[in-house]
C-alpha positions as CSV (number, residue, x, y, z in Angstrom):
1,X,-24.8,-32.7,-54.2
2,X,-22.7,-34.4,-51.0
3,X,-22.5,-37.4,-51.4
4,X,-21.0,-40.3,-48.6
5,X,-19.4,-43.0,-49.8
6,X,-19.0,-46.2,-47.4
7,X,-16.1,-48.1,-49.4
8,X,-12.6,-50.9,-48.9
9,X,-10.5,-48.0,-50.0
10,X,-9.9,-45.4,-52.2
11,X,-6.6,-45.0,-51.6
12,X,-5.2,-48.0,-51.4
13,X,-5.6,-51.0,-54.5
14,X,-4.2,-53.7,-51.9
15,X,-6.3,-56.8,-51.6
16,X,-8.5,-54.4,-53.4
17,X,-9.5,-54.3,-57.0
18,X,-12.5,-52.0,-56.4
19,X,-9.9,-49.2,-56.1
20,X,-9.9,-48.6,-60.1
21,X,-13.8,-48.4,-59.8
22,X,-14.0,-46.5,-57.2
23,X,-11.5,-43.6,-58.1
24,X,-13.1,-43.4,-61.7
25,X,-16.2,-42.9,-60.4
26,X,-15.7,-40.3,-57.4
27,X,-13.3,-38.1,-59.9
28,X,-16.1,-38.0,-62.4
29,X,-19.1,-36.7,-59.3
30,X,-16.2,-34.4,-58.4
31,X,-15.8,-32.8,-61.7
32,X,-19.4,-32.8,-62.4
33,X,-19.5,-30.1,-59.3
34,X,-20.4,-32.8,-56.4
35,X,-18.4,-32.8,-53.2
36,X,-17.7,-36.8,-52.3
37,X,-16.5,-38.0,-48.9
38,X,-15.0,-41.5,-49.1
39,X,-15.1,-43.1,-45.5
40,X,-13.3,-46.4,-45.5
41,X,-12.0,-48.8,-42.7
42,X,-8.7,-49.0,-41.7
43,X,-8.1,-52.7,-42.5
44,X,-6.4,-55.6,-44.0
45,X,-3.6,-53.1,-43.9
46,X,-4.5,-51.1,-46.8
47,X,-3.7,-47.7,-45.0
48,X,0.1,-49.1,-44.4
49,X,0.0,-50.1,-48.8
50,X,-1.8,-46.7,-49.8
51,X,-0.6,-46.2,-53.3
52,X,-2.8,-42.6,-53.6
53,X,-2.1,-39.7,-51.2
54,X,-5.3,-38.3,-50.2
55,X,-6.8,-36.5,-53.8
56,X,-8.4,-33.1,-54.1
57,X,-11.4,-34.7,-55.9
58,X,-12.4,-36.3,-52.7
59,X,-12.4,-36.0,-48.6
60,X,-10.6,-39.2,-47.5
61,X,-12.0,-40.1,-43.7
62,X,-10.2,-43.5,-42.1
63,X,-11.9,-44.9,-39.6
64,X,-11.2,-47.6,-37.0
65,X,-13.7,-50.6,-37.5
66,X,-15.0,-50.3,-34.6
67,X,-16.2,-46.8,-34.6
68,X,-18.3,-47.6,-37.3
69,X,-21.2,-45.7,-35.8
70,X,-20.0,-42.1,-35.1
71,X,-18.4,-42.4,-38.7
72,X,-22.1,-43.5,-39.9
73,X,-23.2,-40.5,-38.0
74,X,-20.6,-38.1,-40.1
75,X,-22.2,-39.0,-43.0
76,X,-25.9,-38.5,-42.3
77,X,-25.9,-35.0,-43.4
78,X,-25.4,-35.9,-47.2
79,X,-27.5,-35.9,-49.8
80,X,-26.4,-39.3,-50.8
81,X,-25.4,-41.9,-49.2
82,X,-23.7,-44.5,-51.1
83,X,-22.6,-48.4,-49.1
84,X,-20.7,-50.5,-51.7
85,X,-20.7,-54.1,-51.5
86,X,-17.7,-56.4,-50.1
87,X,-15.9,-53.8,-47.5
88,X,-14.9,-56.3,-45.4
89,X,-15.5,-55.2,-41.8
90,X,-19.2,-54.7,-40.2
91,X,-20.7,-54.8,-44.1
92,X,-23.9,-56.5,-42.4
93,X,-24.6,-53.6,-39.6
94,X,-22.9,-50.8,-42.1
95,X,-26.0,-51.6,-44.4
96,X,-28.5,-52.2,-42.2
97,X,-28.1,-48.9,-41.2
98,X,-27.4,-46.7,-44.1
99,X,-31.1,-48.5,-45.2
100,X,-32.9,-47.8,-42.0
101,X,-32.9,-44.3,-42.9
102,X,-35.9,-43.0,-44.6
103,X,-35.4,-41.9,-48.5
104,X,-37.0,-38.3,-49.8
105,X,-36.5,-37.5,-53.3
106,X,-37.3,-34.2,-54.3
107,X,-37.4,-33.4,-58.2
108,X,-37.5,-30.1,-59.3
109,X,-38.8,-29.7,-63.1
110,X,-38.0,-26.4,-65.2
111,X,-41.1,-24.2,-66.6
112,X,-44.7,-24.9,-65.9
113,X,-46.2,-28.2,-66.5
114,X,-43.0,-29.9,-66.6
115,X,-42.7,-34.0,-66.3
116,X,-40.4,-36.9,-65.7
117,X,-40.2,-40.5,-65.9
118,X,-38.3,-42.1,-62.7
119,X,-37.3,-45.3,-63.2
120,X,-35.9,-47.7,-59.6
121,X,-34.4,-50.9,-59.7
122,X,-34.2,-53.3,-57.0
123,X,-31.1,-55.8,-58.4
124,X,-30.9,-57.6,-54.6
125,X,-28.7,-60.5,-54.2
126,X,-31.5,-63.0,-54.1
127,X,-32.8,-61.3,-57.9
128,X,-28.9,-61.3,-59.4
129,X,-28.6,-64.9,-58.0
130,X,-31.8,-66.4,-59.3
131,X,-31.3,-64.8,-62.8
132,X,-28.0,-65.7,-63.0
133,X,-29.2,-69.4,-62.9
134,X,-30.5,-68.4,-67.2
135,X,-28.3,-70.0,-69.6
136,X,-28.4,-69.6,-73.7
């Protein structure tokens, strides 16, 4: 699977703590047989603190802010495309259009008659925030 991943940074921790996450979880698709592209901004001067040289596990593609769109355009072709939370530049119009897309999910099931349960979750802000109000 190709997956797109709109992130801060994965090659740079600096002002960004999502750098742990990020690498542990794009080495693992990686050596699970996926091919991951992490497209981050060049901001906040991360690209001047990298701490990771580009890895093997992962296309690294640094883009200026404000050619957010041709880099959204790059990552059209992918199977999955993936807009984390808190990048910092143009998060508003990055998600906006990484949702506009339409979604097709196409499951194929081994031998005759197979099934499958598919389970979605929609944990928006608003849902997090309201349940977040429960105290024990």
């Amino acid at each position: 699977m190709r997956v797109a991943w709109f992130g801060s940074s994965l090659v740079s921790a600096y002002w960004n703590g999502a750098a742990t996450y990020y690498r542990g979880i794009v080495r693992a698709l990686a050596e699970r047989g996926h091919r991951v592209t992490f497209l981050e901004p060049d901001a906040y001067e991360r690209q001047q603190h990298r701490d990771l040289d580009d890895p093997a596990w992962a296309e690294v593609i640094v883009y200026q802010p404000e050619a957010w769109e041709e880099t959204l355009e790059r990552a059209r072709g992918a199977d999955v495309v993936v807009k984390s939370s808190g990048i910092g530049v143009l998060d508003t119009e990055l998600e906006a259009a990484v949702l506009e897309d339409e979604v097709e999910l196409v499951l194929a099931l081994p031998g005759e008659g197979g099934e499958a349960e598919v389970f979605f979750s929609d944990l928006s802000e608003a849902y997090v925030s309201f349940n977040s109000r429960y105290t024990t």
